[in-house]
RODO-2510 file (C-alpha; in nm, 4 decimals, decimal comma):
residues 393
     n   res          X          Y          Z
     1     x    -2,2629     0,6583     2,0597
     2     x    -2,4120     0,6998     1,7260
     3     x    -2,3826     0,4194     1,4758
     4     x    -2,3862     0,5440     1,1069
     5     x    -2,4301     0,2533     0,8282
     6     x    -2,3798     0,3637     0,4631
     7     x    -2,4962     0,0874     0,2426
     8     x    -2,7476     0,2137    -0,0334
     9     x    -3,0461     0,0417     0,1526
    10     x    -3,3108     0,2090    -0,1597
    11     x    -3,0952     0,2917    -0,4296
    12     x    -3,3869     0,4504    -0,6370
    13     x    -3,4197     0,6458    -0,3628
    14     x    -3,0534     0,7659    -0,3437
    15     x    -3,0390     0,7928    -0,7061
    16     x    -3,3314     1,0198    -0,7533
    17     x    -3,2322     1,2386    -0,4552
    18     x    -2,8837     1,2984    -0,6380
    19     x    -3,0642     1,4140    -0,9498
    20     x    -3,1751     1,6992    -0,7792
    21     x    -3,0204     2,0089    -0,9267
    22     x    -2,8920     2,0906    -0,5315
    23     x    -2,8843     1,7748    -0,3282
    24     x    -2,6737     1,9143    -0,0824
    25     x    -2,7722     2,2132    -0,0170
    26     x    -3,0433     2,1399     0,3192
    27     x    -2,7521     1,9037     0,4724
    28     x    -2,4569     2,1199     0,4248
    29     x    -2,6140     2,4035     0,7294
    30     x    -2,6412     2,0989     0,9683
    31     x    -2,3284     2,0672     0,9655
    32     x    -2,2302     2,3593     1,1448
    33     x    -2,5342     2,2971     1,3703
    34     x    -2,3434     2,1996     1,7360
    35     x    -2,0076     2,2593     1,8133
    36     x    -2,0166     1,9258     2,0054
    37     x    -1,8850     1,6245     1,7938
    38     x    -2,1116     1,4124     1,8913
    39     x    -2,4200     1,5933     1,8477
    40     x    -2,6543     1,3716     1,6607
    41     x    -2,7526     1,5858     1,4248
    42     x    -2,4467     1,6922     1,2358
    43     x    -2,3273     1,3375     1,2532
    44     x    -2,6425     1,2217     1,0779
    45     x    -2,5566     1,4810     0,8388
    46     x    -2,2575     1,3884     0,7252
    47     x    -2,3545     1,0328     0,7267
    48     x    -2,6570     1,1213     0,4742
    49     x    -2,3921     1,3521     0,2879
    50     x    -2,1205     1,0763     0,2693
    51     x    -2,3932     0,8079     0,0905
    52     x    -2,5051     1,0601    -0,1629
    53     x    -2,2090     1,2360    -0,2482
    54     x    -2,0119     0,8988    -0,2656
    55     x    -2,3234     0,7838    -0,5606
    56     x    -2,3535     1,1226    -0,7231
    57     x    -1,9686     1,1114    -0,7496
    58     x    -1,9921     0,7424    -0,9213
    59     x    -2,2891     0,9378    -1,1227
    60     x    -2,1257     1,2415    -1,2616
    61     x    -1,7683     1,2181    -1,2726
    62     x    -1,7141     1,5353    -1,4727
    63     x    -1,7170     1,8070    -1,2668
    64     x    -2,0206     1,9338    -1,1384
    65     x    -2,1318     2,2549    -0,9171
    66     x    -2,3143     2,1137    -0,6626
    67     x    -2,0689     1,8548    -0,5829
    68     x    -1,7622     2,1093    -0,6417
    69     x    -1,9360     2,2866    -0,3293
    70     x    -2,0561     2,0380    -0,0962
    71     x    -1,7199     1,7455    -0,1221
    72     x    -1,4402     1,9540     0,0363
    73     x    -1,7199     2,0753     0,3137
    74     x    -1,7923     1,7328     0,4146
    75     x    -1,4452     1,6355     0,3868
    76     x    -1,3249     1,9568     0,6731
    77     x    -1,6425     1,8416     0,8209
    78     x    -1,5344     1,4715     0,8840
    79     x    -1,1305     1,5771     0,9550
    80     x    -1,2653     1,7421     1,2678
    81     x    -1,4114     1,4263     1,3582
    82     x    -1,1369     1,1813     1,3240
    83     x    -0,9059     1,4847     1,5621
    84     x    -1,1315     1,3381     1,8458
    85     x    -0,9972     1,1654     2,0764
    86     x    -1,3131     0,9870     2,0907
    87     x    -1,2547     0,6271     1,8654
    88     x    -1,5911     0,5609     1,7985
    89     x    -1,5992     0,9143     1,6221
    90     x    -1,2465     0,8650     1,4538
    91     x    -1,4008     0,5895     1,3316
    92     x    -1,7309     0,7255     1,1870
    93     x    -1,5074     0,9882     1,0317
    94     x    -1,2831     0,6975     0,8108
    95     x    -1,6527     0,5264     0,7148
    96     x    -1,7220     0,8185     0,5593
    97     x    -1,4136     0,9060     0,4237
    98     x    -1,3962     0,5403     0,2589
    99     x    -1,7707     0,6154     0,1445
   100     x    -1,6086     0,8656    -0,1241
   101     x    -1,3061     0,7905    -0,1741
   102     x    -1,4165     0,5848    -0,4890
   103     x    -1,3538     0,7743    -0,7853
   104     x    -1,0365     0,9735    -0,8584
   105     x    -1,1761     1,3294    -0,8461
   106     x    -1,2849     1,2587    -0,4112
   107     x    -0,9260     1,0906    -0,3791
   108     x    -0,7785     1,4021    -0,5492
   109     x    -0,9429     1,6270    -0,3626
   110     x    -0,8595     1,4170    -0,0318
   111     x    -0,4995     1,4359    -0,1165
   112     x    -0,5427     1,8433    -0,1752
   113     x    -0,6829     1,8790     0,1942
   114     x    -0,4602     1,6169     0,3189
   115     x    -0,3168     1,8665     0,6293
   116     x    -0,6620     1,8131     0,7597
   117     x    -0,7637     1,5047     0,6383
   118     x    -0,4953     1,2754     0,5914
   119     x    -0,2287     1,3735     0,8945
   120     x    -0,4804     1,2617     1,1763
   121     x    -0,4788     0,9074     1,0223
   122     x    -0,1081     0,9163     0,9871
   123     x    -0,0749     1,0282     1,3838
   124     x    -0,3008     0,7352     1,5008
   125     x    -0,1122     0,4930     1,2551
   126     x     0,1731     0,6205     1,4148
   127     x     0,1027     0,5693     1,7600
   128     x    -0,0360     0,2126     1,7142
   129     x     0,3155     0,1375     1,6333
   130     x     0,4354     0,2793     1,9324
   131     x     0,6119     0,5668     1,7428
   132     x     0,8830     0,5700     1,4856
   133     x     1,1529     0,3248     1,4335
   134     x     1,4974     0,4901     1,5239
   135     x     1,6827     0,5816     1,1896
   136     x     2,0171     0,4206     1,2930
   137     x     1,8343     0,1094     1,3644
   138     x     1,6633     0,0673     1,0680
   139     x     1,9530     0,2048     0,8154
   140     x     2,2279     0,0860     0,9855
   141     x     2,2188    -0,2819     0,9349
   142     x     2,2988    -0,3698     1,3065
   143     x     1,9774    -0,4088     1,4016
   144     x     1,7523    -0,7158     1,2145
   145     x     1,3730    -0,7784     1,1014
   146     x     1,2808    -0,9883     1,4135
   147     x     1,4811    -0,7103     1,7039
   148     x     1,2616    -0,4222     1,5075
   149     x     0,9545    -0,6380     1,5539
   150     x     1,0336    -0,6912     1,9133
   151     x     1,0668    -0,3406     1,9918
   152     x     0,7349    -0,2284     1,7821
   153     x     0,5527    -0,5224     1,9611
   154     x     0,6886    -0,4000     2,2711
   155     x     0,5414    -0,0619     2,2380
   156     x     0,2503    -0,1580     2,0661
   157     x    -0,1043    -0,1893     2,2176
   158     x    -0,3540    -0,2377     1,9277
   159     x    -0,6194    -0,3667     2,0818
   160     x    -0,5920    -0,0734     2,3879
   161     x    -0,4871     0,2598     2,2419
   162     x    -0,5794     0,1589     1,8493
   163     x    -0,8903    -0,0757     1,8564
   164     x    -0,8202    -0,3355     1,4966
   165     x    -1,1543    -0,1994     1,3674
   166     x    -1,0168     0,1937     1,3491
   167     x    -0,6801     0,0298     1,2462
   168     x    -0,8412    -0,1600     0,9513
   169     x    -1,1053     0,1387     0,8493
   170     x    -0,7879     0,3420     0,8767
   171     x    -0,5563     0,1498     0,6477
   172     x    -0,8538     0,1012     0,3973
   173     x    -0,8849     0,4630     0,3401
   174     x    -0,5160     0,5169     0,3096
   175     x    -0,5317     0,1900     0,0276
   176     x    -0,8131     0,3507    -0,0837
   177     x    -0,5610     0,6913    -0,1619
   178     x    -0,3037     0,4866    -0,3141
   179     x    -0,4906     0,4130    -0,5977
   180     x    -0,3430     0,7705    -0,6856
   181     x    -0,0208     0,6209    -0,6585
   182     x     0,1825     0,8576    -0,8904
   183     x     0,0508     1,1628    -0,7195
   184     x     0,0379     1,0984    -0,3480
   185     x     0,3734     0,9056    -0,3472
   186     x     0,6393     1,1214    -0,3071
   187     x     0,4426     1,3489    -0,0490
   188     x     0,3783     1,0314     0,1528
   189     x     0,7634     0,9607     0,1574
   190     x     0,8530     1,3401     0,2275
   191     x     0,5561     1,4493     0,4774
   192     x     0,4906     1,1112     0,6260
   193     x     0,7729     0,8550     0,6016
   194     x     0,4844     0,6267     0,4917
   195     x     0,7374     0,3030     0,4147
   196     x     0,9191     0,3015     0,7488
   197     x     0,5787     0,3630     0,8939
   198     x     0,4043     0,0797     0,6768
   199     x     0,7206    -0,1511     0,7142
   200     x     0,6826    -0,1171     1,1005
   201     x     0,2661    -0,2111     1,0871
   202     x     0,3609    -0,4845     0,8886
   203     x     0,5845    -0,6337     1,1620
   204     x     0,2818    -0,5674     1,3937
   205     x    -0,0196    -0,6089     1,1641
   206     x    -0,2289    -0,8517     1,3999
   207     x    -0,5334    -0,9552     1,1447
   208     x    -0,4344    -1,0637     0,7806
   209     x    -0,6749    -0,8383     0,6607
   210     x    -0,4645    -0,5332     0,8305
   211     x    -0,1729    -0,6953     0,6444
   212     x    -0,3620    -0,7002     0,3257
   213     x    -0,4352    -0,2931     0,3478
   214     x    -0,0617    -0,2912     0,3898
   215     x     0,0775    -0,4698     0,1585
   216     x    -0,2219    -0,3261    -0,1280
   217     x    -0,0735     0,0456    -0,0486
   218     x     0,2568    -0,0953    -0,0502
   219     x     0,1975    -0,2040    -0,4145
   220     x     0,0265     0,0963    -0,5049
   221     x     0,2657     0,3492    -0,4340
   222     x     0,5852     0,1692    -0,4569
   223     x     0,4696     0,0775    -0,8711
   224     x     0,4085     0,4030    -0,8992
   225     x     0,7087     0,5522    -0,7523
   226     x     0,9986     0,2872    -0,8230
   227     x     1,3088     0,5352    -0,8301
   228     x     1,2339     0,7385    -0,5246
   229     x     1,0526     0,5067    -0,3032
   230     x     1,2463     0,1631    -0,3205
   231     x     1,5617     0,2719    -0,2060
   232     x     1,3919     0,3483     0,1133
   233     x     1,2090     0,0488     0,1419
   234     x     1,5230    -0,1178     0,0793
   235     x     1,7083     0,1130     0,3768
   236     x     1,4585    -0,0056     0,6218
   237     x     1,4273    -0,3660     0,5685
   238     x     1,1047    -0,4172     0,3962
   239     x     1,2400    -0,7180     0,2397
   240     x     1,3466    -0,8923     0,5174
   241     x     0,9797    -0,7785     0,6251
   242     x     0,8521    -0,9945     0,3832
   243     x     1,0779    -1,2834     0,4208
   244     x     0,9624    -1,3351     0,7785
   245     x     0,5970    -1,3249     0,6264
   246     x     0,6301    -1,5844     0,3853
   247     x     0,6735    -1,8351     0,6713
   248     x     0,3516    -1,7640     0,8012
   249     x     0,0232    -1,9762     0,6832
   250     x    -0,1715    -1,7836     0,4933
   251     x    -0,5070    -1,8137     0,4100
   252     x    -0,6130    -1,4483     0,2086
   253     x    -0,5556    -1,5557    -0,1825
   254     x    -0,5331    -1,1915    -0,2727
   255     x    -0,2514    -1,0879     0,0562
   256     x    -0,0842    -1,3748    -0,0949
   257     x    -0,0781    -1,2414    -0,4206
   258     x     0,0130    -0,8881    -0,2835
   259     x     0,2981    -1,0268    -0,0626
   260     x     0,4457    -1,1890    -0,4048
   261     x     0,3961    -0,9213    -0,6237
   262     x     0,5668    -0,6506    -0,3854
   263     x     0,8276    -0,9311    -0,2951
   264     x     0,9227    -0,9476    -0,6842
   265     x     0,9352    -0,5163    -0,7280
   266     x     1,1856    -0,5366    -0,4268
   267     x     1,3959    -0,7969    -0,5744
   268     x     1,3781    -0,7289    -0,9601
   269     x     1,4899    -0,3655    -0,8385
   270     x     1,7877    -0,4230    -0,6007
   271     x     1,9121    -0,6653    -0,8891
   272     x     1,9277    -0,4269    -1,1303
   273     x     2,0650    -0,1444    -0,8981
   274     x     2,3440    -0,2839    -0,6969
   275     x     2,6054    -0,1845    -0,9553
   276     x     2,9427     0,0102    -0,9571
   277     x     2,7837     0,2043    -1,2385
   278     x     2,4358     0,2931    -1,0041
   279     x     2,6932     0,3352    -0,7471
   280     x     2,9252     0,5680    -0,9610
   281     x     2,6276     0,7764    -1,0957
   282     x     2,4657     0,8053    -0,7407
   283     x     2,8202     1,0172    -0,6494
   284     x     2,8409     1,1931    -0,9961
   285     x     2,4268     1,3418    -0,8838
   286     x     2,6196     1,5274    -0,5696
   287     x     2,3431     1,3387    -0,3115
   288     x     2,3668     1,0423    -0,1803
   289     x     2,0800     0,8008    -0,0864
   290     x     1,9666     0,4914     0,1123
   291     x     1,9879     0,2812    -0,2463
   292     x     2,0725    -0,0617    -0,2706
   293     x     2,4276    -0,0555    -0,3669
   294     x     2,5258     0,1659     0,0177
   295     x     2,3850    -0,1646     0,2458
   296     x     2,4966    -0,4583    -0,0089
   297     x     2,7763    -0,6446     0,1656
   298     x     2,8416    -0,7972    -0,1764
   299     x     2,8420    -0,4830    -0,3686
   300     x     3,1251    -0,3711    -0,1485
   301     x     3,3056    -0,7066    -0,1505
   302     x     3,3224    -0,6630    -0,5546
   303     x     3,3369    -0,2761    -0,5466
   304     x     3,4987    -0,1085    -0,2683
   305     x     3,8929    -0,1454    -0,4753
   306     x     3,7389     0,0070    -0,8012
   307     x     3,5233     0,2889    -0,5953
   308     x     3,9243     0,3904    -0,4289
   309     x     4,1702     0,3244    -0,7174
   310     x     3,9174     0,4147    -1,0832
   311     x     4,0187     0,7148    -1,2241
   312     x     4,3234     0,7591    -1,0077
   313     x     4,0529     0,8014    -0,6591
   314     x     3,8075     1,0242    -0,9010
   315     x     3,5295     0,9121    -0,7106
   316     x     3,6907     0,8713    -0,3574
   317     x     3,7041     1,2481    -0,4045
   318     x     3,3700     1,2861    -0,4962
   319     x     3,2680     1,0921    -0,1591
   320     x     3,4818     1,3499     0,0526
   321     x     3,3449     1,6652    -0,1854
   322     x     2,9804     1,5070    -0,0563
   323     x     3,1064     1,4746     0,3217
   324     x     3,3015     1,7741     0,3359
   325     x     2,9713     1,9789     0,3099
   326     x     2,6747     2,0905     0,5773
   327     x     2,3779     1,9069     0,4606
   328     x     2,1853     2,0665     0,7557
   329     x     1,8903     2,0272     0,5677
   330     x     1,9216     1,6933     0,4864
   331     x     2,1482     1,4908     0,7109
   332     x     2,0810     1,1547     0,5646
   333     x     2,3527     1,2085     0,3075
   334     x     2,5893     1,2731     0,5626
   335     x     2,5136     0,9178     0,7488
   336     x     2,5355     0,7322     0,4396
   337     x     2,8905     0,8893     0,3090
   338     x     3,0123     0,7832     0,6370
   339     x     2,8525     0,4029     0,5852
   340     x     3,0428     0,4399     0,2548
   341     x     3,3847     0,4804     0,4425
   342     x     3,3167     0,2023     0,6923
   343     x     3,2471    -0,0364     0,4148
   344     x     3,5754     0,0726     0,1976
   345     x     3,7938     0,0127     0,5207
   346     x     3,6309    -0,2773     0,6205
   347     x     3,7126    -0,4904     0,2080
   348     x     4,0237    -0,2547     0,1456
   349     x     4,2414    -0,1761     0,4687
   350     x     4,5288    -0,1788     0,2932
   351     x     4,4000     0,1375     0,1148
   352     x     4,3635     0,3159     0,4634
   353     x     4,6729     0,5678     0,4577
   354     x     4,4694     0,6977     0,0526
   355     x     4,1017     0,7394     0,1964
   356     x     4,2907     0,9145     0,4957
   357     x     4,5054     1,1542     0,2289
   358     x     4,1223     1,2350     0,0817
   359     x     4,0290     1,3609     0,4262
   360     x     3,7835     1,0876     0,4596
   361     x     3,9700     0,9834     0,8169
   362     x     3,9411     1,3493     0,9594
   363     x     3,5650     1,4338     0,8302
   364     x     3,4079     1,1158     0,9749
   365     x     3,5541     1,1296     1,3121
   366     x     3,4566     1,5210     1,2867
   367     x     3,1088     1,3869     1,2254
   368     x     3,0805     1,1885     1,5841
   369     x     2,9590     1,5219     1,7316
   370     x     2,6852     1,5569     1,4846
   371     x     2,3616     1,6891     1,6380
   372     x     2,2198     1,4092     1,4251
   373     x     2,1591     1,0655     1,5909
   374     x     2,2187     0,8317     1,2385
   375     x     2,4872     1,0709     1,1375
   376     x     2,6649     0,9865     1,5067
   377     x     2,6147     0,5954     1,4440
   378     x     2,7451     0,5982     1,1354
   379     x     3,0381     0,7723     1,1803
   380     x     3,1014     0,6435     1,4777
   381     x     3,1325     0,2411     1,2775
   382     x     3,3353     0,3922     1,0136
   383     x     3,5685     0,4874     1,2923
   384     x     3,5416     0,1708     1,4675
   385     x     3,6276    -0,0156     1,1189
   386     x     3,9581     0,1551     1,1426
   387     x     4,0416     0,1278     1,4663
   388     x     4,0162    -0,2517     1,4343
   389     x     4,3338    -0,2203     1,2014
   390     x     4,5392     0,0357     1,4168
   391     x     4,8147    -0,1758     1,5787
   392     x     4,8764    -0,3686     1,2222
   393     x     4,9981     0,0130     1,0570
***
């Protein structure tokens, strides 16, 4: 298998080559040369293309025509590579991706072509965790850090199916990305569940300088992104995550650093969110989501009376307006309503025979025959929580 090394070995050389008013131009044919990925002479070519594009982009980072041209070619180029089943080429392909991504115009561009250069990374991410983490495990609260670990590590086979170097050159190019925190964020979240995934490769990360790719992006795009992304990173347990990995000895300065930094975003935010008034506001929007305030035991313990009695049940309505609709396309809300109903029998079963009266009773046992999976298990434990106080009505 070809081996392709990118350090700028003469770079006079490379510098005076870029200066040319079409650098590109000879290499971009070869390219197209062999539909076999591992002909040697297209892979050579990209190699060449990913050292002097990733210097002329450092060189001119204003736009420029011969660059303008020859970037998103390389980059289709190298996203039919890392398809391969072939790790050694998957591998070449995320050298050369991390070769340019080192201004903000290549990660731009990267992020515009992301359906062909991004999702293959995601898929082998994905299947070095052994796939996704079920939904009701990770929202429900019955599951905990170390069972989720136990299942990923079940699954997982990192140094079979993923070898650590294609994990690492992986996760580098994806840190690499996240330096575009404010634009790739909520696409990550939406096309790519990136903090369940990330949260679950944390739990499995087997090198601490995996875990330091991790926890970098982490920082990145959770910074960037505070009101849409924590919630879900609170839903699935990322700071339990982190918890169990302060107990480890570590030796990285800068994943220590990281590990702090993200563990202080997670806290300083569910401090200032689990509030009746967050709550309150989160049912005056019409959509519900995981946020801190639905999973707080304490929150509930403090808030569950106010959230059935304020306003003369003004907002116990609002929670059956929410569950009383479809939400086909986004049956999250549904699963979290009915968390909401479990928790408000569980601190207030006295106040039973009122959330009934709101239709609450009716809509969540309705909901245990919910195509959805989480939208089953929730319902199912708001149920459950009042069925434990049948025989005292």
């Amino acid at each position: 298998m070809l081996r392709t090394n990118f350090r700028l070995d003469i770079p006079d050389l490379t510098h005076s080559l870029v200066k040319h008013p079409e650098p590109f131009k000879p290499l971009l044919p070869l390219l197209k040369q062999s539909p076999s990925p591992e002909d040697p002479i297209p892979l050579l070519a990209s190699a060449l293309l990913a050292t002097l594009l990733g210097h002329a982009l450092q060189a001119y980072p204003k736009s420029n025509p011969a660059i303008d041209d020859a970037l998103p070619k390389t980059y289709t180029y190298i996203a039919q590579l890392s398809k391969q089943s072939d790790s050694n080429l998957q591998d070449i392909a995320c050298q050369e991706y991390s070769a340019l991504l080192r201004t903000q115009k290549s990660r731009q561009l990267f992020w515009k072509q992301r359906q062909e250069t991004l999702a293959p990374l995601v898929d082998v991410l994905r299947s070095a965790t052994g796939g996704k983490d079920s939904d009701s495990t990770l929202h429900n609260g019955s599951g905990t850090a170390s069972s989720a670990r136990s299942v990923a590590e079940s699954n997982v086979k990192i140094g079979g199916s993923v070898g650590l170097q294609l994990l690492y050159h992986i996760l580098l190019v994806i840190w690499q990305l996240s330096f575009e925190g404010k634009l790739v964020g909520a696409g990550l979240d939406e096309d790519h569940d990136i903090i369940p995934l990330y949260t679950s490769l944390l739990r499995i990360s087997p090198k601490e300088k995996t875990t330091r790719m991790i926890l970098g992006t982490l920082n990145n795009i959770l910074s960037a992104n505070k009101d849409t992304l924590l919630p879900g990173a609170i839903a699935v347990r990322l700071p339990e995550t982190l918890k169990n990995l302060k107990t480890r000895q570590l030796a990285d300065q800068d994943l220590q650093e990281d590990l702090d930094n993200l563990s202080n975003l997670l806290e300083e935010y569910t401090n200032s969110r689990t509030t009746l008034e967050t709550y309150t506001h989160e049912l005056d929007s019409g959509h519900l989501r995981w946020s801190p305030p639905h999973k707080n035991a304490e929150f509930w313990q403090e808030n569950a009376m106010s959230v059935i009695t304020t306003e003369n049940g003004a907002y116990l309505r609002k929670l059956a307006e929410i569950l009383s609709k479809d939400w086909s396309s986004d049956k999250q809300v549904l699963a979290i309503g009915c968390s909401d109903v479990a928790f408000l029998v569980k601190q207030c079963p006295e106040k039973r025979s009122t959330l009934e009266k709101a239709g609450l009773k009716a809509r969540v046992m309705a909901l245990m025959q919910d195509e959805n999976e989480t939208v089953r298990w929730e319902s199912l434990r708001a149920v459950g929580e009042w069925l434990r106080y049948s025989f005292d009505s």
